[in-house]
C-alpha positions in Angstrom: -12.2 -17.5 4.9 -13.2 -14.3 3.0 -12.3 -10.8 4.8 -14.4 -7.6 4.2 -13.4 -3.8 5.3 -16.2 -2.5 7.8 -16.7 1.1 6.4 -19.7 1.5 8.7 -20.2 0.6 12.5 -22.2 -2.4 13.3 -23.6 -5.2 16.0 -24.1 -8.3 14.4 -28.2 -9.3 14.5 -26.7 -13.1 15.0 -23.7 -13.3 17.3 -23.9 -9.7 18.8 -20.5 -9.2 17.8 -19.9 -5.3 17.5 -17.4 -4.3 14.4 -16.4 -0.4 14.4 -15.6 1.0 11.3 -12.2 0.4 9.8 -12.1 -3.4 11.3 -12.4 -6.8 9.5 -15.0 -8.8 9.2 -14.6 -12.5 9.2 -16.8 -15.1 6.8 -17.2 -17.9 4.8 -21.5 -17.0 4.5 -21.7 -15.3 1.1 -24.9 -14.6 1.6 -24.3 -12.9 4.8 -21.5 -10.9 3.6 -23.6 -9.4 0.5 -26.7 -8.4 3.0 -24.0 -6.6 5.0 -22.4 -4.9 1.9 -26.0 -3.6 0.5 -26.5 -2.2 3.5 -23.9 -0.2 3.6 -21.8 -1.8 6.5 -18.9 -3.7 4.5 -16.9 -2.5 1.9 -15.7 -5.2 -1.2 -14.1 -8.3 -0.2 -10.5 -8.3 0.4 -8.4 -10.6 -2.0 -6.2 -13.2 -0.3 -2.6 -12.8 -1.9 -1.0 -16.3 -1.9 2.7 -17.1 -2.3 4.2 -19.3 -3.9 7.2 -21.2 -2.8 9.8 -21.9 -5.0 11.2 -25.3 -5.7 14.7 -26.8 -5.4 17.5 -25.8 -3.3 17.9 -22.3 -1.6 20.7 -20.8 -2.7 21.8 -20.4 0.6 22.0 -24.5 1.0 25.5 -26.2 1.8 27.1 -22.5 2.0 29.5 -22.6 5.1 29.0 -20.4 7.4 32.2 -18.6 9.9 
């Protein structure tokens, strides 16, 4: 799911949902999300960082512990 800054207070016209400025807003509806943004409501979408896990054995593995 994609996440967008509100920059401007807003209701939503389809689930009435009210988003103050300085909140998140929540969507997978491109569409949606770039009718919000030309408006003037949401600011540019958020980035998702991922991490990546590393592979093998933790360096921490069959230490003994006191």
């Amino acid at each position: 799911m994609k996440q967008y800054p509100v920059i401007n207070d807003f209701i939503d016209k389809f689930t009435k949902e009210y988003y103050p400025k300085g909140s998140m807003y929540f969507t997978n509806d491109a569409e949606r999300a770039e009718e919000l943004q030309q408006k003037g409501f949401l600011g540019d979408e958020i980035k998702q960082t991922t991490t990546k896990k590393g592979k093998g054995k933790n360096v921490d593995d069959g230490r003994e512990t006191e």
